[in-house]
N, C-alpha and C positions, 0 to 999 in steps of 0.2 A: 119644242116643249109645249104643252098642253096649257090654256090658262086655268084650269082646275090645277093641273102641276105646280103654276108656279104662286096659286092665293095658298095653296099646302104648304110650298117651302116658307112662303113670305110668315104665316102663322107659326109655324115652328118656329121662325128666327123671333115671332115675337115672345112668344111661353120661354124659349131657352135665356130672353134677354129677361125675363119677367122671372124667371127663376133664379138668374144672378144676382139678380136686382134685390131679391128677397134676402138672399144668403148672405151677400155686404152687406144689408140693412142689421141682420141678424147677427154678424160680423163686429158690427160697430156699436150695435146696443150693449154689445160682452164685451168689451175692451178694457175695461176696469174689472174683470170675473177671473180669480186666483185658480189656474189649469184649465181653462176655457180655452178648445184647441180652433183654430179657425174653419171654416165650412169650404168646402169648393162643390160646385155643379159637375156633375160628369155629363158630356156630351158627347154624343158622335154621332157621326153621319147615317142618315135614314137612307133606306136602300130599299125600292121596290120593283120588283119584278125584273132584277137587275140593271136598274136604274136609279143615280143619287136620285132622293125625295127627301130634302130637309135635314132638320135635326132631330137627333131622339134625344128630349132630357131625360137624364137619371134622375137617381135619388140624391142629396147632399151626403158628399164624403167629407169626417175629420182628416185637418191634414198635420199628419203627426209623424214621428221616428221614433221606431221601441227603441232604438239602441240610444237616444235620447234621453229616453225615458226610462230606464233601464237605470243609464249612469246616475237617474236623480234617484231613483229607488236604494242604489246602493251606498251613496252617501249621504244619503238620509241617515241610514241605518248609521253612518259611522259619528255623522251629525247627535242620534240621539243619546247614545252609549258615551259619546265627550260631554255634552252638555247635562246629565244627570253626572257623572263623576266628577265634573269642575264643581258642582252645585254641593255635592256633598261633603269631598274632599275641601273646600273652602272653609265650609261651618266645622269640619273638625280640625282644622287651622284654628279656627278663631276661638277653638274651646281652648287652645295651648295658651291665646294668650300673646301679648306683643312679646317680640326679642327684649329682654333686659326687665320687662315686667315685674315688679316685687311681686305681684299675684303667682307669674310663672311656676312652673314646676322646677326648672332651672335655678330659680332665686331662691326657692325651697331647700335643694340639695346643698346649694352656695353657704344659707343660712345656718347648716348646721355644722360644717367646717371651720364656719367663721368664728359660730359659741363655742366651738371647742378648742378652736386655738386662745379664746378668753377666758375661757375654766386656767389655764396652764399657767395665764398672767394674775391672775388674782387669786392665788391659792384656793379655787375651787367654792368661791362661796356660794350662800342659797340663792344667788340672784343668778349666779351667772349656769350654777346646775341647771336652776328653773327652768331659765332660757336654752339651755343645749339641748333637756327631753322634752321641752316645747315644742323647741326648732324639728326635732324627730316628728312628735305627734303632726303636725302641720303638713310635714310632708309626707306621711304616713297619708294623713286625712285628702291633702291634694291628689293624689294616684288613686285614692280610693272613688273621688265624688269625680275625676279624670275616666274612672274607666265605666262608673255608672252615666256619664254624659256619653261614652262611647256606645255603650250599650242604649241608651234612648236614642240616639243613632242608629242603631242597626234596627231598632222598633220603629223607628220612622220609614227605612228602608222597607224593609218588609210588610207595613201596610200599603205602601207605593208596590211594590212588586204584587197584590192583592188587586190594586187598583188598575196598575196594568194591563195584567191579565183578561181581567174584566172588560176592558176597552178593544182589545185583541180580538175576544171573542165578537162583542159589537160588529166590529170593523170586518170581520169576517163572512159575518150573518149578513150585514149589507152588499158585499163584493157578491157572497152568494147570488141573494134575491138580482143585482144587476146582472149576474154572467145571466141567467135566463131570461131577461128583460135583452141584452143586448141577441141574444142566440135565437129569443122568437120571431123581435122585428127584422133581424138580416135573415132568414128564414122565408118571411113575409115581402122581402126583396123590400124593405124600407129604410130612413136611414136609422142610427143606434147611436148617433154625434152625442145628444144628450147624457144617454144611459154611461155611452163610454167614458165620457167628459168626468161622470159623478164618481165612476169607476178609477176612474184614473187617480185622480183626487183620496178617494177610500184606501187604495192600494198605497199611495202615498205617504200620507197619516201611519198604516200600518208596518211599513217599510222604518221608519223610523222607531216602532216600537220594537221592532226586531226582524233582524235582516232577512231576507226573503231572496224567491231567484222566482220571475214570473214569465210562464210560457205561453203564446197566445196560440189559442187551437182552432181550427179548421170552422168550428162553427160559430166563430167569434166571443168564445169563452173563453177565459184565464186558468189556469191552475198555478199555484202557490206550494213553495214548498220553503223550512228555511233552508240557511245558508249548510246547514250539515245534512240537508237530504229529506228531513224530513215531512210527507204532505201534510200543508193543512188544508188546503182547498182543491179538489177538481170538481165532478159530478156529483158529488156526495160533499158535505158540509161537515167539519170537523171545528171542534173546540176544548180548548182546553180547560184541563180540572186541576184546580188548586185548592187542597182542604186548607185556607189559612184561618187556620183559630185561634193564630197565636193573637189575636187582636193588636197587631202591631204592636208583639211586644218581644224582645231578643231571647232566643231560645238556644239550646245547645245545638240542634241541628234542626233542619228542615226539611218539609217532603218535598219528591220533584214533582214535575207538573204533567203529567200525564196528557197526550191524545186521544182525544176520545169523539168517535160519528156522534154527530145530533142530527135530530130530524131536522123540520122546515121552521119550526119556532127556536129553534136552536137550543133544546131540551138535550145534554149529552148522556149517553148511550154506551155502547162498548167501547173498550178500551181499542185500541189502534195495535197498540204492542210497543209503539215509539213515544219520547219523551221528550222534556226539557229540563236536562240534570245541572249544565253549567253556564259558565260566561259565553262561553262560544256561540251561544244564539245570535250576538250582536245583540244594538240595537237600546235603545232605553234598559229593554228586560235583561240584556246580558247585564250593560250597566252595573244596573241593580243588582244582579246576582252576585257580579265581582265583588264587590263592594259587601254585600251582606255577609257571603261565605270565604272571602277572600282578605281585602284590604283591612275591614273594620277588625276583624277575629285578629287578623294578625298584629295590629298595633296593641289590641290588649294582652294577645301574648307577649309581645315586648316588653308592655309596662308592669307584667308578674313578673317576667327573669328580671327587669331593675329592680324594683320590689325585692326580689329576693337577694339578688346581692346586698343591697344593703342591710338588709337583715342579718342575713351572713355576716355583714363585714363589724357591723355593731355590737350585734352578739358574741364575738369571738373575741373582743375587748372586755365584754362587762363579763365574761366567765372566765379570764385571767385574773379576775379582780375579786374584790369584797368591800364592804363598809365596815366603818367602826363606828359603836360596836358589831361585828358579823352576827348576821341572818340565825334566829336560833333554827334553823329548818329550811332546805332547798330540796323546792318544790318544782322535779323535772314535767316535762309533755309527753304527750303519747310520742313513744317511738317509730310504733311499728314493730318493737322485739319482744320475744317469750324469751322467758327466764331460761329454756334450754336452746337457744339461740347461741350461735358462738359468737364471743363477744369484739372480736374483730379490732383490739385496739394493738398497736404498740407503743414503745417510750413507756413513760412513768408519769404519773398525777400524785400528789400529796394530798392527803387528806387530813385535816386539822380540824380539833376544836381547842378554843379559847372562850378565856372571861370577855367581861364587857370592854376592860380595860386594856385588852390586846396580850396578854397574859397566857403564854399556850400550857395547857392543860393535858393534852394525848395530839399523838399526831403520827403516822403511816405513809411511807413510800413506796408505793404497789408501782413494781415492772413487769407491764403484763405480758412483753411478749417471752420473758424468763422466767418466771416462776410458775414453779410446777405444779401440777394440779389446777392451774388456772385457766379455764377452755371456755365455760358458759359465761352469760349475764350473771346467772344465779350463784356460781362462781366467785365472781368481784363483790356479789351484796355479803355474801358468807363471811372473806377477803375481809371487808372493810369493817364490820362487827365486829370480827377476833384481832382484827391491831387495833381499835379501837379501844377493847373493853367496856366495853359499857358507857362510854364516855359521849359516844353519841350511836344513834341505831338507822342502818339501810336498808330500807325494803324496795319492791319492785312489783307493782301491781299493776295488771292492765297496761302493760307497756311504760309505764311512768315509774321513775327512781326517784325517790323521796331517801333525806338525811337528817335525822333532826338530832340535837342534841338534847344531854341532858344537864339538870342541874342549874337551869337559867343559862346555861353557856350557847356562843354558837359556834358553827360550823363553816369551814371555810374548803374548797378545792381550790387547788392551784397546779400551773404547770411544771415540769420539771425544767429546770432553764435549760440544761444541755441535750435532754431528750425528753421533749414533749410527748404526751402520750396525743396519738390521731388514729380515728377512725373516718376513713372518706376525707380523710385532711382536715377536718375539725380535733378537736381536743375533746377530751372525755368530758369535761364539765357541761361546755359549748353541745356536744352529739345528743345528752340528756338534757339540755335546756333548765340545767337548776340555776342559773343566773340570769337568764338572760334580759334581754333589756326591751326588746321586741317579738310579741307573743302572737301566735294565730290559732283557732282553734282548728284549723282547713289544713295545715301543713307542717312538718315536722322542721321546717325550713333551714332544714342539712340535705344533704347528700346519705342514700341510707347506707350506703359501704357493704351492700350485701354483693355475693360473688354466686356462680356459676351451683357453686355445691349447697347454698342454701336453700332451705323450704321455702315455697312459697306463699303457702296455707291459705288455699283459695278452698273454700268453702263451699259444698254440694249445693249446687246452681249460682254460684256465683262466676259474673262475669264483667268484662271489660269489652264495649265496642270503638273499635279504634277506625277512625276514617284517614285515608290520603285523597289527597287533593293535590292537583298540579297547579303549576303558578296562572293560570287563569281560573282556578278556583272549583274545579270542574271532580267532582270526585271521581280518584280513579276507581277504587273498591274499597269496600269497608270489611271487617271481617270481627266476629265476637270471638276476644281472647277466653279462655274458661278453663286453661289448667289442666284440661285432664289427659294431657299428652306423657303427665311426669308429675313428680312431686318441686320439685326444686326449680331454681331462677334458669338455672340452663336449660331445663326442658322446657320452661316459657320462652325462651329464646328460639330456641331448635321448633316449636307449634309456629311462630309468628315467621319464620323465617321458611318454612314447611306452608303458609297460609298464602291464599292468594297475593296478599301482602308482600312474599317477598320474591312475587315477581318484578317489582319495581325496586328494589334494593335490598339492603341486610341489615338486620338488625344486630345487636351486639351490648355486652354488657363492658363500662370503661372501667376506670381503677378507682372511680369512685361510687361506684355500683347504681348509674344511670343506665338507663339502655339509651342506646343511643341507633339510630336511623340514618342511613348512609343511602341516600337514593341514584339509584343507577345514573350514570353519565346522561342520558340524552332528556333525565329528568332533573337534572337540577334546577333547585328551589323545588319543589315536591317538599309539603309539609304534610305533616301528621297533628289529629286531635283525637282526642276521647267525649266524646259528647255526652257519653253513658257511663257509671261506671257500680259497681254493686261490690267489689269486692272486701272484704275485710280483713286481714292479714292476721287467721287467730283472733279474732276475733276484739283485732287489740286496736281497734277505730280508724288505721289508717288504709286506704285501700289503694290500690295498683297503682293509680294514678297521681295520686299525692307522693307515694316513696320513688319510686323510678323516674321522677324528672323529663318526662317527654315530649312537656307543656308548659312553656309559664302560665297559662292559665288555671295547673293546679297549685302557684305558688304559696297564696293562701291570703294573698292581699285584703280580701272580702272582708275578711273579719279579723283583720291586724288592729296591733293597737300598741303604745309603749306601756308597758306594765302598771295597772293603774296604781300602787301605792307608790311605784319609783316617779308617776307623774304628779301625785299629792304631795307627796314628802321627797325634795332636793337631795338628803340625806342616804334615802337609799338606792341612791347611783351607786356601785362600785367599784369606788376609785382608789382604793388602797390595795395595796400586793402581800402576800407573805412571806415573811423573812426567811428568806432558807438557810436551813443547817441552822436551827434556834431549839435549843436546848428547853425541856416541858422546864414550865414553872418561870423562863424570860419572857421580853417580851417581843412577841413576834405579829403585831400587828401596831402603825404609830396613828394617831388620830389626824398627824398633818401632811399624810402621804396620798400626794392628789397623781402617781407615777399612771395612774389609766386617765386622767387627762391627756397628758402626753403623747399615750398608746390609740386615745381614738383620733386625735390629728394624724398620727402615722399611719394609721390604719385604712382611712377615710381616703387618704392618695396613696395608696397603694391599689392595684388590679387583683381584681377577686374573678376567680375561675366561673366562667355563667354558663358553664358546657358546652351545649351544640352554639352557643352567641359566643364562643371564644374568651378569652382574658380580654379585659379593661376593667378602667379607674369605672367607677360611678358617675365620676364628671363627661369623661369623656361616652361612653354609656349611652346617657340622657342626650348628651347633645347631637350624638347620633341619630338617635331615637326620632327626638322632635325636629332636627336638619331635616332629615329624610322624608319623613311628612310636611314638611314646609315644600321641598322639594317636588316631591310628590302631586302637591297641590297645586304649584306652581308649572307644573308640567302639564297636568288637566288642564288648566286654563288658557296655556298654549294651546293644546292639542282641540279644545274646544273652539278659538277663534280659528284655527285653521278646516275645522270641520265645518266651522261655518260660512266662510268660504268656499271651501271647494263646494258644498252643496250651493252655493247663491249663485257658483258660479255653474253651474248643472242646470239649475233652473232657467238660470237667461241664455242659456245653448239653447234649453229646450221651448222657453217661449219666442225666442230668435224665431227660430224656425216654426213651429209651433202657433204660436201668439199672432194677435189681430196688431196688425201697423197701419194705422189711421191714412197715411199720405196712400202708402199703397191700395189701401181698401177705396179712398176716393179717385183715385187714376181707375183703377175697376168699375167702378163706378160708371166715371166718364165714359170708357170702353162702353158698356153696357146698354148708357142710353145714344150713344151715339150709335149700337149696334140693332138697337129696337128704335132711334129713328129711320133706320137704313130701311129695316123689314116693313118696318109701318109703307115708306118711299116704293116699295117692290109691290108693297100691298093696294096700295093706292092707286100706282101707275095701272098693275093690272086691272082693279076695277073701273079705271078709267077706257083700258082696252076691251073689256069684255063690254060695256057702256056701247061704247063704237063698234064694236060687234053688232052689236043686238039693231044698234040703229041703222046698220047697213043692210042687212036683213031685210030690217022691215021699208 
């Protein structure tokens, strides 16, 4: 070997030690830097003219493993989606309130069992009335300011789903600008450790805002797509569009998020064609989405069908009832019925008027499903005028039944004891709300007992848009109901069942004339809402969604209230019955008959029918309701410590391998300088020989 050969080699070995040297220096200055992947030198052997000559140093390689990195990217994702649901699900915990809480909504329902088993011990005085339609209002008022906390919940969500987005896009635009930072300098045969490093990092952050699958390509760029297929990054820059105007605030429904190319400032551009409709993104965003469209919606639909059963169950006591002296005038709510409506009732109702003094005056026992002639609403108003006499007067306007008497006297319905008149399993008193004890102006809050053969009376451009969603929240299709397939409930049946809609299951009208939603097997749990709704039934103020029951959320809770004069005045509770088979001119009503005290304790633990939510008590109901979300929350919070884990535990697989280890970086070290004193030794010795050369020469 030449001594010009070996002062080459001996130089090489010193640059390739002098390049190590740099990389562990740079190595150890990052050891404290979050996804800082470690540097190695690449070497090999110099070859000229088919003979070793030294080393060739590279460029610094990160030294890294996608599939490392891969599994931290995907539990990330699972990471973000738990820790915004424990976050959420927690604070709507703590709206319920401690177990056993007097505040509770539980201690509420509790509270008005309890006044009413005390109305029965005290012969019903003003104090202990007061407190039973107290105890109502209270709890009335708790589900109400219950589901408006619910609702500022799903507006907090939604401006976080606003702000997400927003940081998506960021994180996006960055990854962008690096894939061509890393694709010029390895291009340029330089290293890209940096850019990738930052990259790594950015993908990471976004990985957790929503799940992703990242491919590394040939010129050391990434493309991004998420977990359902969809790109957001190759060659071209995508970002997503969310018109949120709802200013974080809970709206009936929401738009989806649209992909859309942006240029190089990240300004978006045309639509892609592909979207983000549901939970399934993963990721903080799905999260968020569960939870806006899914979780939150569906506990306040819970807290309208409780709502309405109690409603149900209260009212069907105070319209078996009356006060003494009775009401000169019972004043029903919109039904939803026109006077050529068939009236849909069987059994028998009495209709009475009496003096102040409980004194009966006139009085009629109408058997609707036997007497002849008797088919319409307008029918029973005709009906009760002519056994009346003049005694007192029924009319039917705008869907509402009004009776007032005359002569100072009032007016009393009652049931028949051995066959009750029912329409949709209420009592005729109760179906027209002329007593009732709990009013809304949102809902008829009966069941409307309409069947297959009735009109519908939807109104030229009137519509209902009814959405499904699957139990990740994810709508399957939506579809605008509008009637004009038929006149009548069964040809709404036969449209919706005919509509995309009932490719996921069947619709159907029950015997209380709910439609009811029966979703195909491999979709159970698939719920249905009406976000929208315009219709007007005749025009008589209730519309599709309020009569057919297909949502607690059109129960009517919003604007419930206990009857304000029955909450002013104790007195007009109706706690009294009337005497059947009481001869005019006896007396058929007593002043110290408190027998619907009695009937709302019995009533109150008994199971009232809640539709598609099945029979139960009220008690049990509620405590279903808030178990379940205890549960629920309780379950996020696991699911959150274990996601944080499995990710912490991803992370230190991947800085394991990955990551700068101090002992190992100074054993490298040592290597390094012990490998550039060697060279320096070869270098030396030859200039010592070339030295001796030259002097031998001369």
């Amino acid at each position: 070997m030449a001594l010009n050969d070996i002062l080459s080699t001996a130089v090489s070995g010193l640059a390739a030690s002098q390049a190590g040297l740099k990389s562990v220096s740079n190595n150890i200055a990052n050891v404290g830097v979050s996804g800082y992947a470690r540097e190695r030198v690449n070497l090999s052997t110099g070859v000229s003219s088919g003979r070793v000559s030294g080393v060739v140093v590279g460029e610094p390689t990160r030294v890294a493993d996608r599939f490392l990195e891969a599994t931290v990217y995907r539990r990330s994702g699972d990471y973000g989606r738990a820790e915004v649901s424990a976050n959420y699900l927690d604070r709507l915990q703590s709206l319920l309130g401690q177990p056993g809480a007097a505040s509770g909504l539980p201690a509420r329902l509790d509270s008005i069992s309890a006044s009413a088993v005390a109305m029965t011990g005290s012969q019903a005085s003003e104090q202990t009335v007061a407190a039973f339609t107290a105890d109502v209002q209270d709890a009335i008022t708790s589900m109400q300011q219950l589901d408006d906390d619910v609702a500022g919940l799903r507006g907090d969500v939604e401006s976080e789903v606003g702000y997400t987005v927003d940081r998506i896009n960021s994180l996006l635009t960055r990854i962008h600008d690096l894939n061509g930072t890393v694709a010029r300098l390895e291009g340029l045969g330089r290293s890209a450790s940096g850019s990738a490093d930052q990259r790594m990092s950015a993908i990471q952050e976004l990985s957790s805002l929503v799940n992703v699958t990242v491919r590394d390509q040939p010129d050391g760029r990434v493309t991004i797509e998420t977990a359902s297929g969809a790109m957001l990054l190759d060659r071209r820059l995508r970002q997503l569009s969310y018109p949120s105007g709802g200013g974080g605030m809970s709206q009936p429904i929401y738009p989806t998020i649209d992909i859309r190319f942006a240029d190089a400032n990240g300004a978006p551009g045309a639509a892609t064609g592909e979207r983000i409709d549901s939970a399934a993104v993963g990721g903080k965003l799905g999260g968020l989405l569960d939870l806006r469209d899914r979780q939150l919606p569906e506990f306040s639909e819970k807290l309208g069908v409780l709502f309405g059963g109690l409603a149900e169950a209260l009212n069907s006591v105070a319209n078996e009832g009356t006060t003494v002296p009775p009401p000169a005038s019972l004043n029903g709510r919109a039904t939803g019925l026109v006077g050529s409506d068939r009236h849909g009732f069987t059994g028998s109702a009495t209709f009475a008027v009496t003096k102040a003094d409980g004194t009966l005056v006139a009085s009629t026992s109408i058997d609707f499903a036997s007497t002849p002639g008797l088919n319409t609403v307008d029918d029973i108003v005709a009906r009760i005028n002519t056994d009346l006499g003049g005694a007192a007067t029924a009319s039917f306007v705008d869907g509402r039944l009004s009776i007032t008497a005359s002569g100072g006297n009032g007016v009393v319905v009652a049931q028949d004891a051995n066959d009750p008149s029912a329409r949709a399993g209420v009592g005729f008193s109760q179906y027209f709300g002329l007593n009732d004890i709990v009013r809304s102006d949102a809902s008829a809050l009966v069941p409307s007992g309409f069947d297959a053969s009735d009109p519908h009376g939807f109104g030229a451009g009137e519509s209902a848009e009814i959405v499904l969603r699957d139990t990740s929240g994810r709508a399957l299709t939506r579809y605008t109901l509008t009637g004009s397939t038929g006149s009548t409930f069964g040809d709404v049946i036969g449209e919706l069942n005919a509509s995309p809609l009932g490719q996921f299951g069947t619709f159907s009208l029950d015997d209380r004339g709910r439609v009811r939603f029966a979703p195909a097997a491999a979709l159970s749990g698939a719920t249905l809402s009406i976000p929208s709704d315009s219709t007007d039934r005749f025009g008589s103020g209730r519309s599709f969604s309020s009569l057919m029951g297909l949502s607690g959320g059109a129960s009517g809770l919003s604007s419930a209230e206990v009857r304000p004069e029955v909450l002013a005045d104790p007195s007009k509770l109706p706690l009294a019955r009337l005497q059947p088979g009481v001869a005019v001119g006896a007396k058929a009503l007593g002043p110290g008959d408190v027998r619907g005290a009695t009937a709302f304790v019995e009533r109150l633990g008994q199971p009232v029918d809640l539709g598609k939510d099945g029979v139960a008590t009220m008690e049990r109901f509620s405590s279903l309701l808030l178990g379940r979300t205890g549960l629920v929350a309780s379950q996020a919070t696991d699911s959150f410590a274990d996601a944080t884990a499995r990710r912490d535990d991803a992370v230190n697989r991947r800085d394991s391998f990955s990551g700068v280890n101090i002992d190992e970086e100074l054993a490298q070290m040592v290597v390094l300088q012990n490998s550039y004193s060697a060279a320096a030794r070869v270098l030396t010795t030859a200039s010592e020989m070339y030295d001796t050369l030259i002097a031998m020469v001369r």
